[in-house]
N, C-alpha and C positions, 0 to 999 in steps of 0.2 A: 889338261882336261881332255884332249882330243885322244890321246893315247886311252883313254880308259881307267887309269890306273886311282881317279880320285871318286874317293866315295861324299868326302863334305869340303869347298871351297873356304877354307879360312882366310881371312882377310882382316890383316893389322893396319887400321886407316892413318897412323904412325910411322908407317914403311911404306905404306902402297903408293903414297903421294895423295890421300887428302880423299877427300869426300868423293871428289869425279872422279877419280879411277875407281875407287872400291864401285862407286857405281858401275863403271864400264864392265868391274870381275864382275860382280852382280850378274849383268845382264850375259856377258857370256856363259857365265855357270847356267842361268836361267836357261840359255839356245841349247843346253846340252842335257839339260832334265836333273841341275846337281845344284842341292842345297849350299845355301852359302851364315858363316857362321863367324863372328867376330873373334882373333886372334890377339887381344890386346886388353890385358884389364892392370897394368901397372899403378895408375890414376885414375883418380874419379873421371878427372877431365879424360880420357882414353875411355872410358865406360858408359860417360853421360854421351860422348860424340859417335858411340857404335850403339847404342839404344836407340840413338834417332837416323844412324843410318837403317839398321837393319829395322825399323817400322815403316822405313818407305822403298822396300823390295820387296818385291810379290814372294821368293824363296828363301827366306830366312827362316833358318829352323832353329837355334838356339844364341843365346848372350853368353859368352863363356866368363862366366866370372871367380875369381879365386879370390877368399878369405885371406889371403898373407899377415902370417903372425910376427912376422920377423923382420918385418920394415913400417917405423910411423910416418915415411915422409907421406905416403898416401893420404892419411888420414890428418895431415899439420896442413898440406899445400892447397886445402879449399876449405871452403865455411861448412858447404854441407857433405857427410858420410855416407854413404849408399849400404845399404843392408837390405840384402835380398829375406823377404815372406815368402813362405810356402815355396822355398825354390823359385818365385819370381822377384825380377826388381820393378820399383814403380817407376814408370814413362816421367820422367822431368816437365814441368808443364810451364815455367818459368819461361823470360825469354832468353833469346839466344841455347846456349846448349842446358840452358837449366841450371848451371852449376855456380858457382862464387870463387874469386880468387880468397886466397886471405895472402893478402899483398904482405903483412906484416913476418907471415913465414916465409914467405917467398924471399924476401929482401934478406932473408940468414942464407938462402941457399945462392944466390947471382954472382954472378963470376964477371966484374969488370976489367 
């Protein structure tokens, strides 16, 4: 960031280490006048947990989300499906991250 060379901070809260770091990139991208934009839409749960990051940083400019045709664990591994209108998604309003396990798929994919 301090080189110059970054036009939008993305940040995968999956890799960064979790909610307080992506905050920390957050606020440093903020000290330097540089949008910050979520890098991680694998899972609902990955999507539900940067929708409610990025509604509580003053410089978040987009949810980056991809349609993937070619994989259903996304749409087996929780109860509810996220489908973006008008190019937006709706804010989870649910507690916690808004989203549901479905334990019963889950329990085909677990590695004991």
């Amino acid at each position: 960031m301090d080189e110059g060379r970054i036009d939008v901070v993305q940040v995968d809260l999956t890799r960064c280490g979790g909610f307080t770091e992506a905050v920390k990139i957050a606020s440093l991208a903020w000290d330097r006048g540089l949008p910050v934009a979520n890098h991680g839409f694998t899972t609902y749960i990955n999507v539900t947990a940067a929708l409610h990051w990025l509604n509580s940083i003053p410089n978040a400019l987009i949810c980056e989300f991809v349609a993937e045709t070619e994989t259903t664990l996304r749409e087996l591994i929780t109860k509810q499906q996220l489908r973006a209108q008008d190019g937006y998604l709706s804010m989870p309003q649910e507690p916690g991250l808004g989203i549901d396990l479905n334990e019963d798929a889950i329990s085909k994919y677990r590695v004991c």
